[in-house]
N, C-alpha and C positions, 0 to 999 in steps of 0.2 A: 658610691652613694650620690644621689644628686637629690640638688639644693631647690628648693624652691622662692621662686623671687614673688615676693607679696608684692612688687606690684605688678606683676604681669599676669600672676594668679594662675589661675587652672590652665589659661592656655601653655603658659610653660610647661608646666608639667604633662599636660597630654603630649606637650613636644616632646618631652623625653620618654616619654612612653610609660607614665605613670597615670593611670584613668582613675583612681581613688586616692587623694595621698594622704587617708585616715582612715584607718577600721574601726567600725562602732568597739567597743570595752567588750574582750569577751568576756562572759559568767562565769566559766573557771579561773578559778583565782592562779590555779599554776600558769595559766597564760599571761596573767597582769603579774605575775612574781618572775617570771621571766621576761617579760618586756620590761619591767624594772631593774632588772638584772644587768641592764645593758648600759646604765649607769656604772664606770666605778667608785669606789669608796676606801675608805681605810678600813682596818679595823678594830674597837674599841672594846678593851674586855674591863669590864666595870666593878672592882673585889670592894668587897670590906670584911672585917672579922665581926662576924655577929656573935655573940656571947659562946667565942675561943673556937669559932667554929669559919675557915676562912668558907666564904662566899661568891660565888661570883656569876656573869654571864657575858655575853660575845654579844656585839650591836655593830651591824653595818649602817646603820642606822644613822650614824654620829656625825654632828655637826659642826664647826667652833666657830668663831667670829659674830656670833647670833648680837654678841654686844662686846664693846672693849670697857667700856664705863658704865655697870661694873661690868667684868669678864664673865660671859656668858658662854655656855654651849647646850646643847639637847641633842638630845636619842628617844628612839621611838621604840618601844616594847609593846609587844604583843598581851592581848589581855587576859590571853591563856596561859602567860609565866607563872611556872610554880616558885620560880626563886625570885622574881623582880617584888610578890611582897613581903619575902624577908630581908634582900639586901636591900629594901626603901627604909629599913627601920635602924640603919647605919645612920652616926653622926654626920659622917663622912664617906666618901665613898672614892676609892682612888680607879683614876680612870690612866688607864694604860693603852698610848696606840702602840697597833703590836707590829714589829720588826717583822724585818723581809724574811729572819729567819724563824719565825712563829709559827706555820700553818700546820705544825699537829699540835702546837698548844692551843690555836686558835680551836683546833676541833676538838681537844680535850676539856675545854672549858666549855664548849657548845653540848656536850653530851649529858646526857639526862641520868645516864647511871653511872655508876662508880665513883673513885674520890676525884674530882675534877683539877684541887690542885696536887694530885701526886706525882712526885719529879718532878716540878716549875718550882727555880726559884724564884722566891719574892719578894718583897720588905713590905714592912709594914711602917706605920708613921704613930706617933702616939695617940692621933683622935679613932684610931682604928683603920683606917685604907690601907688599902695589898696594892701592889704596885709588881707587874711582872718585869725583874731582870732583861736589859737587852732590847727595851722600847725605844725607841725615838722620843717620844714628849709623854712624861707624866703629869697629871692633873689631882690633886685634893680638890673634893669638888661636895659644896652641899646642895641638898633638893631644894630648890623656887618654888617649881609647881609643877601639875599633872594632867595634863587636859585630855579627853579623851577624843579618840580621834580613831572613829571608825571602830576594826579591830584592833587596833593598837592604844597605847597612851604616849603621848608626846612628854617627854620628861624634861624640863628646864634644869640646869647646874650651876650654880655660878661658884667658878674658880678661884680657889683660898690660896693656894698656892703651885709652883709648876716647876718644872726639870726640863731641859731639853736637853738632847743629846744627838751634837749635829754630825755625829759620823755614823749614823745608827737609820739606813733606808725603812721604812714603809713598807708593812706587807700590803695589796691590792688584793680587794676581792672583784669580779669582773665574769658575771656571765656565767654562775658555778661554779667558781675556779679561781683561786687564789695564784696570784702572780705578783713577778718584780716591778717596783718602779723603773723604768728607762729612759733616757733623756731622749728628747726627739730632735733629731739628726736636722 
């Protein structure tokens, strides 16, 4: 890949042999979801139990450090979830980043049919939040606010309380494709 230097501007870049180094936004959105793609992310499966009934949905979305005072984060949900408005109606909401070893729970909770948590273990906490077994950092976390944004809704969190579990990698999502953290050499 190569860099462009703002201050030499475009003549750099013709020198490397780049004669556009921006494409207008295409219209299809799977081309903006895959040029998005090419960021990676953790990923955050957001449960609670809504009236005995555990709950949940998968956000690459997820952000933390938004504030330390008080302890902020946000996720961006789409504004065609069937389940983002029943698990907004959670006191609580346990937010689990999910382990290196996750990637079919990550798609089992992604999935639109069947029981989403069958076979995940999980815990639960008294204000009602599910917490997946096997994460690196869990979060109790209530709603702020919901701003809408686009197709999506920008969901503010601020954290009640949290778990970290420092022997416990990060699954990556990256380009389609769920992978390992790896240190760089």
């Amino acid at each position: 890949m190569t860099l462009i230097d703002i201050n030499t501007g475009l003549a750099s870049a013709a020198a490397a042999g780049i004669t556009r180094p921006l494409d207008p936004i295409a219209s299809d959105p799977a081309e903006i979801r895959a040029a998005f793609g090419r960021f990676p992310s953790g990923i955050a499966a957001l449960c609670a139990d809504i009236d005995g009934v555990p709950t949940g949905l998968v956000a690459t979305s997820f952000s933390v450090g938004v504030s330390y005072d008080p302890p902020l984060v946000l996720f961006s949900v789409q504004n065609s979830s069937t389940t983002w408005p029943v698990l907004r109606e959670a006191g609580r909401i346990g937010v689990s980043i999910l382990g290196s070893e996750h990637a079919a729970i990550a798609m089992q909770l992604a999935s639109r049919k069947g029981d989403r948590f069958a076979g995940i273990e999980t815990m639960g906490s008294d204000d009602g939040a599910i917490f997946i077994h096997g994460s690196p950092l869990w979060m109790e976390c209530e709603i702020v606010s919901e701003t809408p944004a686009g197709d999506h809704k920008i969901v503010l969190l601020e954290v009640k309380a949290l778990r970290v579990e420092d022997q416990t990698e990060p699954l990556i999502y990256h380009s389609a494709a769920f992978r390992n953290l790896a240190a760089a050499s």
